[in-house]
C-alpha positions in Angstrom: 18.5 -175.9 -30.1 19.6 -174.6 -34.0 20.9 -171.0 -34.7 18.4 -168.5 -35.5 19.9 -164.7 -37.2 19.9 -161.7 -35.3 17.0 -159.3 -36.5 18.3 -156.8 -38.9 16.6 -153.8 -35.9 19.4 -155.4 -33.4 22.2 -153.6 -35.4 20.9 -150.4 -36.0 23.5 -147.7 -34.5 23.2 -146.7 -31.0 21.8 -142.9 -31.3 21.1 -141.5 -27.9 20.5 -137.6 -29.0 17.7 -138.8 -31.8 16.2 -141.4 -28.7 16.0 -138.4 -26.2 15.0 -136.0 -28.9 11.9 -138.0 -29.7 10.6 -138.4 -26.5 10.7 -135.1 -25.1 8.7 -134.2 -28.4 6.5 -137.1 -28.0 5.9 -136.1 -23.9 4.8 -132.6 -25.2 1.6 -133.9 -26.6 -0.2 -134.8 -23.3 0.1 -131.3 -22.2 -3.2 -129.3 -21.7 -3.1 -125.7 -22.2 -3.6 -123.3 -19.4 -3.5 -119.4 -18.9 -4.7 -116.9 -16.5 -7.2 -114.9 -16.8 -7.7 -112.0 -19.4 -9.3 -109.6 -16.8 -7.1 -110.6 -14.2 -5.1 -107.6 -12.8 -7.1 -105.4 -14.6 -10.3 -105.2 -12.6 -10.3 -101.7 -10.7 -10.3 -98.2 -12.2 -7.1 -96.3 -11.8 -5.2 -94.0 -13.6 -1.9 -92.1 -13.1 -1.6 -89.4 -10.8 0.7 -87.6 -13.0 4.1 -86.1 -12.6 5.0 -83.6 -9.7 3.6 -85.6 -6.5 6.8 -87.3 -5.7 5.5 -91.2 -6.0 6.0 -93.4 -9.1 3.8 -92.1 -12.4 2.1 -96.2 -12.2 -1.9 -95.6 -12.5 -3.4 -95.8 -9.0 -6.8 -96.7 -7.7 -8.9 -93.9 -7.1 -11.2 -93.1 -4.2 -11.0 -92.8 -0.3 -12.0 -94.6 3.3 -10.1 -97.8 2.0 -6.5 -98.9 2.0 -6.7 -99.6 -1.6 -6.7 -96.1 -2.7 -4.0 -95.1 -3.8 -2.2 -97.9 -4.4 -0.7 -98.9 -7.6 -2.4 -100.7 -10.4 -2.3 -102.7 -13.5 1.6 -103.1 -13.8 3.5 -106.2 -13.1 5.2 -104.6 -10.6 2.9 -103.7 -8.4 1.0 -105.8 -6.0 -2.4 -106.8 -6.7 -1.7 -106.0 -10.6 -1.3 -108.4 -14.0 1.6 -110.2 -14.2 3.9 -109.6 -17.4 3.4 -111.5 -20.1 0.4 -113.6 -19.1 -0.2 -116.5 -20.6 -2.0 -117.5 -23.6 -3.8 -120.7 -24.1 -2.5 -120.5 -28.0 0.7 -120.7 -26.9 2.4 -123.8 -29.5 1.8 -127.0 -26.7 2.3 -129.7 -28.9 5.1 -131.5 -31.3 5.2 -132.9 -34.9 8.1 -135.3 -35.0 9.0 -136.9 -38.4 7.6 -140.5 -38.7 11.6 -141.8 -39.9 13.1 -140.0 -37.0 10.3 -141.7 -34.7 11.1 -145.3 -36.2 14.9 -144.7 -36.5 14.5 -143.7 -32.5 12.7 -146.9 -31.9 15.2 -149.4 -33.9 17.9 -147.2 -31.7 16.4 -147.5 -28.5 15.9 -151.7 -28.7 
């Protein structure tokens, strides 16, 4: 059994925060995009009733003989209506992470 020297990657410093840095960056890149649908929420004619009728100035649905009319439309609020902010499938889902920082968390993580 003769002595063999310890690879050069063995003593690289211990750097947790680059280790976990790099892989939550590196986990973002299996993500698929998703959003909701541009029409969603936004599918029935209404429009505001206007001030001096004592109920909220949201745009309601129009009409009669259902219990939909009337009801408020279109804002987040209200039920039935788009939700605020909707998603985007452009939204930024994946990572670059520098090729040194990738090695240097790879030596550190040995």
């Amino acid at each position: 059994a003769g002595d063999t020297t310890l690879p050069e990657v063995m003593t690289a410093p211990l750097r947790p925060d680059i280790v976990q840095f790099v892989h939550t960056n590196m986990n973002k890149n299996h993500r698929q995009a998703y959003a909701v649908n541009i029409h969603a929420g936004k599918q029935v004619s209404a429009s505001s009733w206007g001030t001096g009728r004592a109920v909220a100035r949201i745009p309601r649905v129009g009409g009669g003989g259902t219990s939909r009319s009337g009801q408020g439309a279109f804002g987040n609020m209200c039920r039935g209506g788009r939700m605020f902010a909707p998603t985007k499938t452009w939204r930024k889902w994946h990572r670059k992470i520098n090729v040194t920082q990738k090695r240097y968390a790879v030596a550190s993580a040995l």
